[in-house]
Backbone as CSV, one residue per row, in Angstrom:
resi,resn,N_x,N_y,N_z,CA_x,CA_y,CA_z,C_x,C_y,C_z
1,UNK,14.511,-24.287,38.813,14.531,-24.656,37.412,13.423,-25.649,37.144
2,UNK,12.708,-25.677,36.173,11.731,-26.686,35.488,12.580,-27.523,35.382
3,UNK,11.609,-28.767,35.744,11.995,-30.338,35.700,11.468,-31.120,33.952
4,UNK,10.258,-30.172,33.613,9.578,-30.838,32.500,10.384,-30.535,30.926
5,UNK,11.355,-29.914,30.545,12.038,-29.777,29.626,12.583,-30.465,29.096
6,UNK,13.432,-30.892,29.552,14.388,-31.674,29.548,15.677,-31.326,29.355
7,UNK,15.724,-30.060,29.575,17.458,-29.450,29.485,18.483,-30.189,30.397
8,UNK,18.055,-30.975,31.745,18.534,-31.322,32.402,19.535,-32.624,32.135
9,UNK,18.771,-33.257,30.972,19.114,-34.712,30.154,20.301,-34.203,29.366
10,UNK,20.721,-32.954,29.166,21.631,-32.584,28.652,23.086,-32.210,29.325
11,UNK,24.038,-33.013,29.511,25.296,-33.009,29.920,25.690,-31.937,30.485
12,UNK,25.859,-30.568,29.211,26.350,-29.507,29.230,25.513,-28.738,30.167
13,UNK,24.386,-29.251,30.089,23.250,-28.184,30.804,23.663,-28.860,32.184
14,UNK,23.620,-29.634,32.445,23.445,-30.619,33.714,24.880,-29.998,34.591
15,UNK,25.928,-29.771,34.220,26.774,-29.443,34.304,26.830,-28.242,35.132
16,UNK,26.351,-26.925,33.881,26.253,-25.940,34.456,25.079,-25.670,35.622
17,UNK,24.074,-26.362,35.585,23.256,-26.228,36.485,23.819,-26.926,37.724
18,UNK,24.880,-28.089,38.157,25.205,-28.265,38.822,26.331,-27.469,39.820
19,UNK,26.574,-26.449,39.203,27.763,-25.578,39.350,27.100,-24.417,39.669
20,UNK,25.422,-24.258,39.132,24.812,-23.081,39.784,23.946,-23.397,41.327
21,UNK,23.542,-24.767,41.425,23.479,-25.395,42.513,24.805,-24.623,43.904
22,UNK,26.025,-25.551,43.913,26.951,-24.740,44.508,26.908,-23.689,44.851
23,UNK,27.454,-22.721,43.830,27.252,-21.137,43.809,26.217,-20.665,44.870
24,UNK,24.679,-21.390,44.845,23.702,-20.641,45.328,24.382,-21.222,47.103
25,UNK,24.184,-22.185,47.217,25.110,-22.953,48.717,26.039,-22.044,49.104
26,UNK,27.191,-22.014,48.436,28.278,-21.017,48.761,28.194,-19.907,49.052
27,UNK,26.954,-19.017,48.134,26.483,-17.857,48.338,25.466,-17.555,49.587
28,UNK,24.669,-18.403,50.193,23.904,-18.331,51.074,24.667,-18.636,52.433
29,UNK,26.273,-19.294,52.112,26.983,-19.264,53.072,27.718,-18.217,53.160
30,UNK,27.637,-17.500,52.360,28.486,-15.951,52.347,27.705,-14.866,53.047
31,UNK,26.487,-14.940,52.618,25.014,-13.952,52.956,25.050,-14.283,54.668
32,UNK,24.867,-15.797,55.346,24.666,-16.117,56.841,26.140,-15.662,57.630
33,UNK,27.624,-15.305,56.960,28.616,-15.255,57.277,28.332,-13.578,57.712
34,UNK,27.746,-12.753,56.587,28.181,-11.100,56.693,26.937,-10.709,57.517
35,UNK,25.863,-11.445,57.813,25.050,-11.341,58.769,25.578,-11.357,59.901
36,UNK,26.065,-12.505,60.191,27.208,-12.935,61.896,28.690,-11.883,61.740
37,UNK,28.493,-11.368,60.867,29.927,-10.510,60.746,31.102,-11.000,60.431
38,UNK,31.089,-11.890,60.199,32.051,-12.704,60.130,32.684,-12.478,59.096
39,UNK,33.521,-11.760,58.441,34.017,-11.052,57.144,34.935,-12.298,56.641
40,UNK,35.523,-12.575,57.420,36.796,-13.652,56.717,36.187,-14.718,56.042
41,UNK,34.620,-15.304,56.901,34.249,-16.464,56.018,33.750,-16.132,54.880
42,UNK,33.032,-14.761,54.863,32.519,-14.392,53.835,33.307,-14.575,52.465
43,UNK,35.190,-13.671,52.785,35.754,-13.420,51.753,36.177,-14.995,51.234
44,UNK,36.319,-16.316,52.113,36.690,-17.426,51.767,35.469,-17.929,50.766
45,UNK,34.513,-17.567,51.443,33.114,-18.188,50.398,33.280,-17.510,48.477
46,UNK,33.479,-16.440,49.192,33.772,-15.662,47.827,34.381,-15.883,47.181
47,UNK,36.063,-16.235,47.595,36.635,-16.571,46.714,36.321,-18.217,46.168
48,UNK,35.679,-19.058,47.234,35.357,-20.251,46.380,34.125,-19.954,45.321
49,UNK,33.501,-18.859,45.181,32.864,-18.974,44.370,33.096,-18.386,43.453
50,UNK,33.771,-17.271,42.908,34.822,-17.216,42.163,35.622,-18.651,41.395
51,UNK,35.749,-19.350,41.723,36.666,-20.658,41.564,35.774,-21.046,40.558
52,UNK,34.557,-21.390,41.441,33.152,-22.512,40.865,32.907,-21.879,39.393
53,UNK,32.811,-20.173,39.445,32.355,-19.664,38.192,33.403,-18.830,37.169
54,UNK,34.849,-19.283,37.372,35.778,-19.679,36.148,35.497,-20.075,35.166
55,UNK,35.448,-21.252,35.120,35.246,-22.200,34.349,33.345,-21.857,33.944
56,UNK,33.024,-22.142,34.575,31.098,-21.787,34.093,31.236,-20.105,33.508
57,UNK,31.468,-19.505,33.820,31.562,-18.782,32.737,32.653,-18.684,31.428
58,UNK,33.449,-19.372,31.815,33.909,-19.606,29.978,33.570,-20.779,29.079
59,UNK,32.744,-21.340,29.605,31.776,-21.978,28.949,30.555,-21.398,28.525
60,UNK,29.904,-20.406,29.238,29.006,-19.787,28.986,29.087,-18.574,27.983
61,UNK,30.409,-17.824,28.276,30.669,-16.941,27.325,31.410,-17.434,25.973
62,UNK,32.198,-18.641,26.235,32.989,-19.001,25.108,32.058,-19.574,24.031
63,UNK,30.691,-20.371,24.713,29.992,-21.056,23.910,28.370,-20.862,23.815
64,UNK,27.924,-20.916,24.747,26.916,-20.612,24.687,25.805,-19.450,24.729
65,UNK,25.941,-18.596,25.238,25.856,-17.090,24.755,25.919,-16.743,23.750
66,UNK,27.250,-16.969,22.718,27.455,-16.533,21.421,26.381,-17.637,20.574
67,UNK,25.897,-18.847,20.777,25.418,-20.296,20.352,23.705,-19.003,20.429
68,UNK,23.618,-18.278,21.726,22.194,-17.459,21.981,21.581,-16.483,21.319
69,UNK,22.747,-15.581,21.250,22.860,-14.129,20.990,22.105,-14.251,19.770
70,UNK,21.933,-14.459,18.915,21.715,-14.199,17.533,19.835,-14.244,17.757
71,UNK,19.407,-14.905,18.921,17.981,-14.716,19.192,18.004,-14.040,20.058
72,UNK,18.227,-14.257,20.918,18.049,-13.377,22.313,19.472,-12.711,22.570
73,UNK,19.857,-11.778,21.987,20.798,-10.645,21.885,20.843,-9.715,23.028
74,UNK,19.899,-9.237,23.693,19.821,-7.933,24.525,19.626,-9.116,25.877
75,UNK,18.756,-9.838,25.575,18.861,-10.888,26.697,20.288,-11.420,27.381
76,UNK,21.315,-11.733,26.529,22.541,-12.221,26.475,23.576,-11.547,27.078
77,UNK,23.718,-9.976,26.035,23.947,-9.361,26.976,23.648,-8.138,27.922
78,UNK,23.140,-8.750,28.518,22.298,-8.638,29.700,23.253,-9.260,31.224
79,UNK,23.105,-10.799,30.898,23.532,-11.605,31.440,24.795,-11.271,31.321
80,UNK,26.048,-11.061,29.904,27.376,-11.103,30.441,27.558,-9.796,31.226
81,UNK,26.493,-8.705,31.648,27.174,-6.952,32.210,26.947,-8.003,33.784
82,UNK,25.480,-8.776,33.775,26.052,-9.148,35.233,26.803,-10.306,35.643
83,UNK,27.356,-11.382,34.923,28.602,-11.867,34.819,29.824,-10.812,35.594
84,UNK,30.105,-9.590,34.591,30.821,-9.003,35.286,30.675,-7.975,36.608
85,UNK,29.715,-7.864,36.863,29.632,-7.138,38.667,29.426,-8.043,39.025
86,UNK,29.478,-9.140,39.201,29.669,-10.096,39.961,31.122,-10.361,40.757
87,UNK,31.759,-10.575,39.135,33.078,-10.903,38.776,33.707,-10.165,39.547
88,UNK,33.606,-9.017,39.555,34.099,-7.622,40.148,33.999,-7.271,41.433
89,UNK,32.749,-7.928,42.049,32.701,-8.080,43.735,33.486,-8.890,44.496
90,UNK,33.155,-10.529,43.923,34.279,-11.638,44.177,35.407,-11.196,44.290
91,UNK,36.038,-10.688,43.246,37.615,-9.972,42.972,38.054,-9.506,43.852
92,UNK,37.146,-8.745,44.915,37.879,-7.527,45.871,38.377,-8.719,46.709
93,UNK,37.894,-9.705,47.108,38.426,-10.776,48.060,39.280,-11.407,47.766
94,UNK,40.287,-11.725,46.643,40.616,-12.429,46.040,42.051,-12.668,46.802
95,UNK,42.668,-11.476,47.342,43.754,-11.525,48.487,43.597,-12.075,49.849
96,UNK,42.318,-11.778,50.211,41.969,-11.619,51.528,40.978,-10.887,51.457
97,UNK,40.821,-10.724,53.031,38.920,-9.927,53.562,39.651,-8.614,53.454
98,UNK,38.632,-7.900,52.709,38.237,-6.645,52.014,38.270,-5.824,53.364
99,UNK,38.954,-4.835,53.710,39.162,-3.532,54.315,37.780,-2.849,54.718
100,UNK,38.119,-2.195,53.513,36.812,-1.317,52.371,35.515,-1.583,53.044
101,UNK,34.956,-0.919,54.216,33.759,-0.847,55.036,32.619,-1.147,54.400
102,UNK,32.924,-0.724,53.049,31.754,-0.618,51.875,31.358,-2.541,51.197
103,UNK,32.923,-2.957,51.257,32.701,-4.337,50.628,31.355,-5.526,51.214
104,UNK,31.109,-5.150,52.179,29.814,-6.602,52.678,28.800,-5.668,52.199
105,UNK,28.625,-4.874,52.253,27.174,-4.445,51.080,27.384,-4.745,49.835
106,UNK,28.784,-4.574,49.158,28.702,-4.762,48.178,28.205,-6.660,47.423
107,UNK,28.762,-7.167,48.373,29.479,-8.670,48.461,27.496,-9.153,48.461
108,UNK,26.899,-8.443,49.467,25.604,-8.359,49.753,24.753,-8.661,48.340
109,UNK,24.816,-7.440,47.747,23.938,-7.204,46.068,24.418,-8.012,45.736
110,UNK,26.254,-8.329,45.222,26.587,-9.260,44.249,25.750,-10.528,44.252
111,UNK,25.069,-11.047,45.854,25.048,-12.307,45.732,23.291,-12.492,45.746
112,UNK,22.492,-11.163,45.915,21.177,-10.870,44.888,21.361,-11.182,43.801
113,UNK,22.410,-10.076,42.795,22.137,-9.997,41.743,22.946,-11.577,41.138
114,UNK,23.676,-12.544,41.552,23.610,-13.533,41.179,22.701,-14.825,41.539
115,UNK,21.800,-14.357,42.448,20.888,-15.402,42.329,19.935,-15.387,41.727
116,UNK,19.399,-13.912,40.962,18.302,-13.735,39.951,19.117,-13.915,38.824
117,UNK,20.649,-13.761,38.261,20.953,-14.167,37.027,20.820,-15.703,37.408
118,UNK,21.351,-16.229,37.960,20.950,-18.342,38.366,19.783,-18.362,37.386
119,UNK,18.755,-17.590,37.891,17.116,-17.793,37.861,16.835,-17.877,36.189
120,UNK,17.443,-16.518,36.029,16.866,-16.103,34.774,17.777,-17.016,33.250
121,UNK,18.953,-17.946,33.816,19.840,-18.557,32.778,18.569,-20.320,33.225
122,UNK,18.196,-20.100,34.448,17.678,-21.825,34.264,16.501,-21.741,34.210
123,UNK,15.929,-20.727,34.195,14.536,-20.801,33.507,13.833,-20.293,32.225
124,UNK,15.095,-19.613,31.662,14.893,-18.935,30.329,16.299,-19.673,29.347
125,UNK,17.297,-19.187,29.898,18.293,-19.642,28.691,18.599,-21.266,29.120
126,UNK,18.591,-21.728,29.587,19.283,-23.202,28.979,17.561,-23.724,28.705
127,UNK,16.663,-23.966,29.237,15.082,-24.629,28.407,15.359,-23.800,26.731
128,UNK,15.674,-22.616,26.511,15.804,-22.055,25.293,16.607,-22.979,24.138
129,UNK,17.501,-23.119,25.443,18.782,-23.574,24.269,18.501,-24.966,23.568
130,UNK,17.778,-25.456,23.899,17.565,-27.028,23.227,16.544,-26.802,22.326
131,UNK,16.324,-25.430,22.357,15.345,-25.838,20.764,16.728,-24.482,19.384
132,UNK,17.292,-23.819,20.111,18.385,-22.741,19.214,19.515,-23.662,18.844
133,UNK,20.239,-24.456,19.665,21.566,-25.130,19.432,21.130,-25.852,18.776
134,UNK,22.135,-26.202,17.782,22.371,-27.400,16.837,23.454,-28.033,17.351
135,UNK,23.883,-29.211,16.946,25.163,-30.302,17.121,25.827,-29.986,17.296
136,UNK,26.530,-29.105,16.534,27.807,-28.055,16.801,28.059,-27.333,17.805
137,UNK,26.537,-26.731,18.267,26.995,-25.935,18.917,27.121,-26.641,20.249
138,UNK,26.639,-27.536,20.100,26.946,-28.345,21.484,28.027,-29.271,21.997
139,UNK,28.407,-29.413,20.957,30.223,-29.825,20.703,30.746,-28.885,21.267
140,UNK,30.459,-27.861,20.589,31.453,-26.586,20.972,31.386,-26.243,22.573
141,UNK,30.209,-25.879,23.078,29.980,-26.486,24.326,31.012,-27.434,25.040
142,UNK,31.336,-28.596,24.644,31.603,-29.858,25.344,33.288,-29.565,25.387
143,UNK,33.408,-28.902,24.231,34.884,-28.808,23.634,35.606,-27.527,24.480
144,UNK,34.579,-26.538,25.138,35.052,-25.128,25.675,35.564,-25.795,27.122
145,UNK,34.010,-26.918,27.520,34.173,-27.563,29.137,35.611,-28.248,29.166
146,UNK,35.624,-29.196,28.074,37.105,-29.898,28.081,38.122,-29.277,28.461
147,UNK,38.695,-27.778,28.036,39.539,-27.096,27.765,39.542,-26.237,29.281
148,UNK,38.061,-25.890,29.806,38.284,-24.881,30.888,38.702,-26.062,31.959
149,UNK,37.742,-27.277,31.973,37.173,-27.978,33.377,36.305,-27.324,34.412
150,UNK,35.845,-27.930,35.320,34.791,-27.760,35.767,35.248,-27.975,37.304
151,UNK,35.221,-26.995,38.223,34.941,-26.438,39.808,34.174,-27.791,40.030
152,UNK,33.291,-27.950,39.954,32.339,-28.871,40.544,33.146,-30.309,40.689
153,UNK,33.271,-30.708,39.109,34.164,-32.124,38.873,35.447,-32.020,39.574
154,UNK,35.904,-31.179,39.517,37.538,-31.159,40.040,37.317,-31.026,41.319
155,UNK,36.293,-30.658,42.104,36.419,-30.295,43.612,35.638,-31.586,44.311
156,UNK,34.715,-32.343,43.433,34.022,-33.375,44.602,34.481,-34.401,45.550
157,UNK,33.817,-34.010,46.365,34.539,-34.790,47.464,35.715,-34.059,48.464
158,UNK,36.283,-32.724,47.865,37.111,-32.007,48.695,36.002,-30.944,49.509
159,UNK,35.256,-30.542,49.197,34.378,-29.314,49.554,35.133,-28.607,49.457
160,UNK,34.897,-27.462,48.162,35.222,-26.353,47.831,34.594,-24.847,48.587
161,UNK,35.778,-24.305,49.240,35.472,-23.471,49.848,35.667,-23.557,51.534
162,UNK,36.478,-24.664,51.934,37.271,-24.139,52.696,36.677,-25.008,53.989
């Protein structure tokens, strides 16, 4: 993410970028897990990251996306179709390590295709958002975080994920 913006000075932004921080950690501990074979740590990583992006995405979809859409529409959603194959990979773990021979490839892409959405929300949509949002919408923002809470805040100091 660019340092020269200043999206970072922004709470909400700071927030979610701290929570995409994690994610990428968690995820690169999922990626070194299905390398060593190790399926169980994988599905534990997974499901902590799942956890982390609860809450970050209903902040993202509850508020800011819709706060987007009206400029960058196809951009937006874009981002929520891979929100959900994401969503949808995590999920298979959500009991336990995945059977399904097929799941560590899958688990594999999911955690590609969420490190180029990371990319493409902190180097395009949140620098965006500080010149589209108004007051409101950043309330609204603050008001979605209040209501979901935040993986990151609620977990520091426990290490999330096991």
């Amino acid at each position: 993410m660019c340092e020269y913006c200043g999206c970072l000075d922004v709470p909400a932004i700071a927030e979610l970028t701290a929570e995409h921080d994690l994610v990428v950690t968690l995820g690169g501990q999922a990626l070194r897990a299905l390398e060593a074979g190790d399926l169980d740590t994988a599905a534990v990583r997974a499901r902590a990251i799942a956890a982390v992006l609860a809450p970050h995405t209903a902040v993202e979809e509850g508020a800011l996306f819709p706060a987007m859409a009206v400029e960058f529409g196809d951009h937006v959603r874009g981002l929520v179709e891979e929100h959900h194959l994401v969503e949808a990979v995590l999920a298979e773990s959500a009991d336990g390590t995945p059977v399904d021979p097929g799941w560590p490839h899958r688990l594999e892409q999911g955690m590609h295709v969420l490190r180029e959405h990371i990319l493409k929300e902190q180097d395009g949509l949140f620098p965006a958002s500080l010149a589209v949002l108004d007051p409101s919408d950043w309330d609204h923002l603050d008001e979605v975080r209040l209501r979901v809470g935040s993986a990151v805040r609620d977990t520091a100091g426990r290490g999330i994920g096991g």
